[in-house]
C-alpha positions in Angstrom: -23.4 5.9 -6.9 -20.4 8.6 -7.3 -21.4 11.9 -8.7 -20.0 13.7 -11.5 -20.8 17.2 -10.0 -18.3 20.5 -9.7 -16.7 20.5 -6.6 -15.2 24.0 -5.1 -12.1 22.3 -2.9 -10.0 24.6 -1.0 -6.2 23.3 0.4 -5.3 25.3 3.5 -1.8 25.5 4.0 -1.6 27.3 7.7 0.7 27.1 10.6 -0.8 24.9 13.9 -0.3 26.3 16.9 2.5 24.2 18.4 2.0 22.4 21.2 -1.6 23.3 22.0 -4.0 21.4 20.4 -6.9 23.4 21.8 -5.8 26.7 20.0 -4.9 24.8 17.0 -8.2 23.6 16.7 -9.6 27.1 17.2 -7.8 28.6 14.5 -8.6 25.5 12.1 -12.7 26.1 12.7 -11.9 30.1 11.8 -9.4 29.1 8.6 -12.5 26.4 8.0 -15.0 29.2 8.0 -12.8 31.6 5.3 -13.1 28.2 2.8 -16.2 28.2 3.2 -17.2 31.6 2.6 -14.8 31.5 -0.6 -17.8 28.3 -1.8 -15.8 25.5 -0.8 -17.7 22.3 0.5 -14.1 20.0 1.0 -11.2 21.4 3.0 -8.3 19.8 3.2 -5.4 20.5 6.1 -2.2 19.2 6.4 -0.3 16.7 7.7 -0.3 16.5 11.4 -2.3 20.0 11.4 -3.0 19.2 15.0 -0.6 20.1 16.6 2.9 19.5 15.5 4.7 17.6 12.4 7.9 16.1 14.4 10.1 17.6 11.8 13.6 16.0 10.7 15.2 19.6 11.5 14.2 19.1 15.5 12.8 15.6 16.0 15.5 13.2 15.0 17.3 14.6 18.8 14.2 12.9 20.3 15.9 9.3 20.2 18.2 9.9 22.7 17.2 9.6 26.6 17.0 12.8 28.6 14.5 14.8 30.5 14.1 17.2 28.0 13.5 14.4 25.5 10.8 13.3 27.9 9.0 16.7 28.4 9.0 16.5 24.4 7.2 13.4 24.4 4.8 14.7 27.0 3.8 17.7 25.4 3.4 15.7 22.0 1.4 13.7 23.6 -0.7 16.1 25.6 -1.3 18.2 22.6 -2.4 15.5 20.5 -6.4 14.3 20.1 -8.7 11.7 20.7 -10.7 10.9 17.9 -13.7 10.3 19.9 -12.7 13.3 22.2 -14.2 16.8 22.2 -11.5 18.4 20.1 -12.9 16.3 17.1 -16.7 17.1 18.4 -16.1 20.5 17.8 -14.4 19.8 14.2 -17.7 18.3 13.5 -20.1 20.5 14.8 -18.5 23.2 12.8 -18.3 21.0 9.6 -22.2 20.7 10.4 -22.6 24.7 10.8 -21.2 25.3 7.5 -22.5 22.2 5.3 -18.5 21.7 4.4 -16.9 18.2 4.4 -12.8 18.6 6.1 -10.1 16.7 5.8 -7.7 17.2 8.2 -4.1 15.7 10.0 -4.0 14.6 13.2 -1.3 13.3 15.7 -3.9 11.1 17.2 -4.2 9.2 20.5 -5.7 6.3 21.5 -9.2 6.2 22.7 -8.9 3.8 25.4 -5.7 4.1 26.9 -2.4 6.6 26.9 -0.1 4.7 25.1 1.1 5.2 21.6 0.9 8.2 19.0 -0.3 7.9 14.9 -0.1 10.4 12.3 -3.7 10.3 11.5 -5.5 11.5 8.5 -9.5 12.2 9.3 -12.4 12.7 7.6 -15.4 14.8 9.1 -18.2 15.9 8.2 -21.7 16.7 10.0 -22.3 13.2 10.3 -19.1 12.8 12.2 -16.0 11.3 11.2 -16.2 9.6 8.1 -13.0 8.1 7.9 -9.9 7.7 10.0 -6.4 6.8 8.4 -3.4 5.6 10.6 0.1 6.1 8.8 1.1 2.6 7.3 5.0 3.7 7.8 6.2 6.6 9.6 9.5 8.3 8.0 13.0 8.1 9.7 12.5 10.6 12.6 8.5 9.9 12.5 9.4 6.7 14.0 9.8 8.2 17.6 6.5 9.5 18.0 4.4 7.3 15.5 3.2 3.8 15.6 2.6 1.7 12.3 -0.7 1.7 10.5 -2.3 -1.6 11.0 -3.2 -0.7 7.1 -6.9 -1.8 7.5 -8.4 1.8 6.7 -6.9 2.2 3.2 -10.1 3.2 1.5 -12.5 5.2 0.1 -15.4 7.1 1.6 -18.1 8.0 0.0 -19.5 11.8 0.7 -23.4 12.3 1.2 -23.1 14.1 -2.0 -21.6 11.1 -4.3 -18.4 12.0 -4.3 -15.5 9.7 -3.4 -12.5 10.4 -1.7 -9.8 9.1 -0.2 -6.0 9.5 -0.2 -2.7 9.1 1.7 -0.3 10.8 3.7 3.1 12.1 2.6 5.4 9.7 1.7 2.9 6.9 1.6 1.9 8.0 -1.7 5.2 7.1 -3.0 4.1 3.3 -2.1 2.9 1.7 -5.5 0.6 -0.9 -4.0 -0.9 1.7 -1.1 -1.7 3.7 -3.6 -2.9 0.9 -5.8 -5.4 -0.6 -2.7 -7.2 2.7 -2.3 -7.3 3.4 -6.6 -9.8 0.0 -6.0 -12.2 2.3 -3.6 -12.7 5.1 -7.3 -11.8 8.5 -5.6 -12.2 11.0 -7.5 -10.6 13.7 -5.0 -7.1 12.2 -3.7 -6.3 14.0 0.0 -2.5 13.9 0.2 -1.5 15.9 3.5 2.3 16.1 3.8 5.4 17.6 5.3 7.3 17.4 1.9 8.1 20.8 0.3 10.6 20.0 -2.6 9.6 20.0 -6.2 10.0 16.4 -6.4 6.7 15.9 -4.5 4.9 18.3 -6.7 6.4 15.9 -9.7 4.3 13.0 -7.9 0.9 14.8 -7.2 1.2 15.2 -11.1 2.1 11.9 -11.5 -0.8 10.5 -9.2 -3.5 12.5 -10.8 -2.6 10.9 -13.9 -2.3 7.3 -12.5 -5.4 7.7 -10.1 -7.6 9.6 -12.9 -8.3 12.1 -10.2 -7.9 15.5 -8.3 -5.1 15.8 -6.0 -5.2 17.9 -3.4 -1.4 18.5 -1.7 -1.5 20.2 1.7 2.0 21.0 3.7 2.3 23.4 6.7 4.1 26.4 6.7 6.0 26.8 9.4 8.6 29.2 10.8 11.2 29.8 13.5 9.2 32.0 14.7 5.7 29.4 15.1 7.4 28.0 18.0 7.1 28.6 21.6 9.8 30.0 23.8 9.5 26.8 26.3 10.1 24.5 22.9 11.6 21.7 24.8 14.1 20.9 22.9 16.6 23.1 20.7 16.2 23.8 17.2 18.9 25.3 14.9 19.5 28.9 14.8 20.4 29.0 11.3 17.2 27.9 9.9 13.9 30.7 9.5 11.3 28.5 8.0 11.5 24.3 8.5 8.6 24.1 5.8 7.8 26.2 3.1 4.6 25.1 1.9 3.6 24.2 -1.8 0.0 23.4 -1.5 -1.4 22.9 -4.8 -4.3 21.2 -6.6 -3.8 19.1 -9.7 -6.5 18.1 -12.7 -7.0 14.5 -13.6 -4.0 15.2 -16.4 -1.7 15.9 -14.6 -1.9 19.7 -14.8 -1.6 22.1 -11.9 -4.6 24.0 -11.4 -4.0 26.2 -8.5 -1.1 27.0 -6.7 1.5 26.4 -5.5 1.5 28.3 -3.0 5.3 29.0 -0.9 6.5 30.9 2.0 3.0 32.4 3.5 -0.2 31.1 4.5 -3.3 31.1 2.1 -5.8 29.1 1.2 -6.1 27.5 -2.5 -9.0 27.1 -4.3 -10.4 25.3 -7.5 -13.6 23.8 -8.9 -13.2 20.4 -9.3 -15.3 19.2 -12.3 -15.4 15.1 -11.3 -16.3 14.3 -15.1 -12.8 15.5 -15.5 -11.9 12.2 -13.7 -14.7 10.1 -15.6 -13.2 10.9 -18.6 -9.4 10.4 -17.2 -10.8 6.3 -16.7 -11.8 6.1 -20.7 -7.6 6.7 -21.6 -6.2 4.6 -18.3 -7.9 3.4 -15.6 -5.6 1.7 -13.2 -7.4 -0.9 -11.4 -9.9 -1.5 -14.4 -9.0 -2.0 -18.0 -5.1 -1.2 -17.2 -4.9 -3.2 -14.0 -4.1 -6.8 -15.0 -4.1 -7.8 -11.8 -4.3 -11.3 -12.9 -0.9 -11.1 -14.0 0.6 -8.1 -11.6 -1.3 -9.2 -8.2 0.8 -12.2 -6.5 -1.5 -13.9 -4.3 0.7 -15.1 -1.0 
C-alpha cells in the first residue's frame, strides 16, 4: 500500500572519480553520509556515477581500432561493478548504517562472465538492491561501451516505507511508451540520472512531473577538464574546461521546480517531498488511469 508521507530527497550532483571505481565508491558512501545528515532518507546519483559517463566530447573516438582505444575499453571495463560484487556490498551496508534508501548509476558488468558493459540504474537499500535497470537504448557514442536493455526491469519498487519509485535514465525518458510502462508501476518519486545539461531537459523533468503526477528527481555529473587523470587514454579537447555542467534539480507534481538547479560546482539538493502532492496530481490527470485509454491508444501486436 503506497504511503502519502513527507519525503526529505536529496540529488547529488558530484564528480566520480574517473577510472577507479573503488575511490568512486568511497567518496559516494562520504557524499551519502552529508544527505543523510541534512534528513534525507532517498539519494539519488547520477548517471553512470560509477565511474565514468563515456561522454560525446571523448567517447565517440572509441569506434575506431587502436591500442589506445583498447586500453580505453579495458580501464572502462575494469573500473566498472558487479552488481553482486563487493563494491555494491559496501553501497549497501552503508545504506543500512544510515537507514537511507540510494539510487545510484552504474556502468555495470556482468555477474557471470566478462563480456559486455550496461549503463545501469540501481536501487539499494539495507535490504540490498532493490532494483536494477539496464539502459533500453544507449545514445550515439553510448553504443561503444553499452549493450541494450533487454527492457524487462521497467518498473516500480516499492520502499519498506510505502513509497514508490521508479524512473529512467537520460534520454529514455524522452521515450513515450518507456515512460508510459513504468507510470503503470504508480511512482510517486521519478529517479531520472542523466548526462544531459541543456535547458531542454529541464523543460522535460517539468513536463514528466506533470504527466507522471510525481516528483522528479534530475541528477547529472559535473565534470571538469581537470576530473580526469593524466594517463586518460585517449585525448580530450583542449578547448573545453567543463564536459558537464550539472543542473540537478527536483520538480513538484505541477510541474514546478522546487530546488535547484544547481550549475557549475558540486552540491547536494534537497527538498521535502510531500507524496499527497502526487495523490492529488492523479484527481486532475492520471495517465495510466482515468486519462490512459489504453483501449483505444495501446495496439496489441
Amino acid at each position: 500500500m503506497a504511503s502519502f508521507q513527507i519525503v526529505r530527497v536529496a540529488a547529488v550532483q558530484a564528480t566520480p572519480v574517473i577510472l577507479d571505481a573503488e575511490a568512486t565508491i568511497d567518496k559516494a558512501i562520504v557524499l551519502l553520509g552529508e544527505a543523510a545528515d541534512s534528513g534525507a532518507s532517498v539519494i539519488v546519483f547520477p548517471e553512470c556515477f560509477v565511474s565514468a559517463y563515456p561522454s560525446g566530447v571523448w567517447a565517440a573516438q572509441a569506434a575506431r581500432w587502436g591500442a589506445k582505444y583498447d586500453e580505453l575499453w579495458m580501464r572502462m571495463w575494469s573500473s566498472s561493478i558487479d552488481v553482486h560484487g563487493p563494491q555494491v556490498d559496501r553501497l549497501i551496508a552503508a545504506c543500512a548504517q544510515r537507514d537511507v534508501h540510494l539510487a545510484i548509476g552504474i556502468n555495470e558488468r556482468e555477474d557471470d562472465r566478462p563480456g559486455s558493459l550496461y549503463n545501469t540504474l540501481l536501487v539499494v537499500g539495507g535490504e540490498g538492491v532493490l532494483h536494477r535497470h539496464r539502459k533500453l537504448m544507449p545514445t550515439m557514442h553510448e553504443r561503444v561501451f553499452h549493450g541494450v536493455g533487454a527492457g524487462d526491469d521497467l518498473g516500480v519498487v516499492e520502499l519498506p516505507s510505502g513509497v514508490r519509485v521508479g524512473g529512467l535514465i537520460c534520454w529514455e525518458n524522452r521515450m513515450p511508451l518507456a515512460r508510459w510502462r513504468v507510470y503503470e508501476g504508480g511512482p510517486q518519486i521519478w529517479f531520472a540520472p542523466t548526462a544531459d545539461d541543456s535547458d531542454g531537459w529541464i523543460a522535460s523533468m517539468r513536463h514528466i512531473a506533470i504527466e507522471a503526477g510525481a516528483f522528479v528527481v534530475s541528477v547529472p555529473q559535473f565534470i571538469s577538464s581537470s576530473a580526469f587523470p593524466h594517463d586518460f587514454p585517449v585525448a580530450l579537447p583542449t578547448d573545453v574546461d567543463v564536459f558537464g555542467r550539472g543542473g540537478a534539480c527536483i520538480v513538484a507534481p505541477d510541474g514546478n521546480i522546487i530546488a535547484g538547479p544547481l550549475y557549475d560546482a558540486e552540491g547536494i539538493v534537497i527538498a521535502d517531498c510531500d507524496l499527497r502532492l502526487a495523490l492529488h496530481a492523479k484527481r486532475y490527470f492520471d495517465a495510466v488511469g482515468h486519462y490512459g485509454r489504453a483501449d483505444v491508444l495501446v495496439r496489441e501486436i
